[in-house]
N, C-alpha and C positions, 0 to 999 in steps of 0.2 A: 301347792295344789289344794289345802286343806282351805286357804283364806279364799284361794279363787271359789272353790266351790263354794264357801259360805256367800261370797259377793252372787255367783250366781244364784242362789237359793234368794237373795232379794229382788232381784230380775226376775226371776220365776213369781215371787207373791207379786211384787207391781204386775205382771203380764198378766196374770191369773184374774188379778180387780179388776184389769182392763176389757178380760174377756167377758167379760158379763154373763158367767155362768156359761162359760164357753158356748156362747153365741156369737161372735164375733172372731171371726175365721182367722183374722192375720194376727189378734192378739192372741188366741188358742192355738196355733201354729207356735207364735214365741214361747207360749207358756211351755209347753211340751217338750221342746227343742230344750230351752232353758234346764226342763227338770232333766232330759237327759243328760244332759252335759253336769251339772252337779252331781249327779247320782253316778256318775261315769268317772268324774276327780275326786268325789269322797272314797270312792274306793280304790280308787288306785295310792289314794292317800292313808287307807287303811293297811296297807303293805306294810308302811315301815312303823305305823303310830299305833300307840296303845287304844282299842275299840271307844270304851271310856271316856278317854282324854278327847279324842278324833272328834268322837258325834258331840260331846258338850261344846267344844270350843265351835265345832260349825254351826250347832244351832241357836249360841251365843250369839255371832256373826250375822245369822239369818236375823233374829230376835232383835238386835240391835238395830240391824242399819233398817230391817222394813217397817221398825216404827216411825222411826226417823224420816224413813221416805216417805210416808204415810202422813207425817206431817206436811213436812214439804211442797209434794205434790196434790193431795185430797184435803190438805188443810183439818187434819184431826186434829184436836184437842189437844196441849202440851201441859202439864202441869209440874210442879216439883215433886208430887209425888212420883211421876211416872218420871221425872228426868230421875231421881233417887231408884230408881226399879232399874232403868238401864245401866246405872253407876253401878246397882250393883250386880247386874248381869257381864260388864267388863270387868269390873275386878274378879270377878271369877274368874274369868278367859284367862286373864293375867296370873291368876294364881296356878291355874291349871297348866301352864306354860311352866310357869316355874319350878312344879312339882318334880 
């Protein structure tokens, strides 16, 4: 539950860019829907997972992959510093998993 909501939570930023300041009615509709449904599986993923661990590893998740898509799709800026800022925002994830 905890990855899915992190994956939603970058569905939620891409919908969010898309709605252009939520003017843009179908992508402010996704956005919305998107935040609920992650704010709906982080918490039911907060049941069994330490508070702490839960929100760093989702916003990890969020962090990572919406830069990622940001580049992807909006063609932001890639650099090795920022590839090294992701590297070390998963080795986090990773460590925090293993704790």
């Amino acid at each position: 539950m905890l990855m899915l909501a992190g994956l939603l939570d970058v569905g939620w930023a891409i919908a969010m860019k898309n709605a252009e300041g939520y003017t843009r009615p179908g992508w402010s509709i996704a956005s919305l829907v998107l935040l609920a449904a992650f704010v709906f599986l982080l918490g039911r993923a907060l049941k069994v997972l330490e508070v702490g661990v839960a929100y760093s590893v989702w916003t990890g998740i969020g962090a990572a992959g919406t830069f990622l898509m940001g580049v992807v799709l909006f063609g932001e800026s890639l650099s090795a510093m920022k590839l090294a800022g992701i590297a070390l925002v998963l080795m986090g994830i990773v460590a925090l998993k293993l704790a």
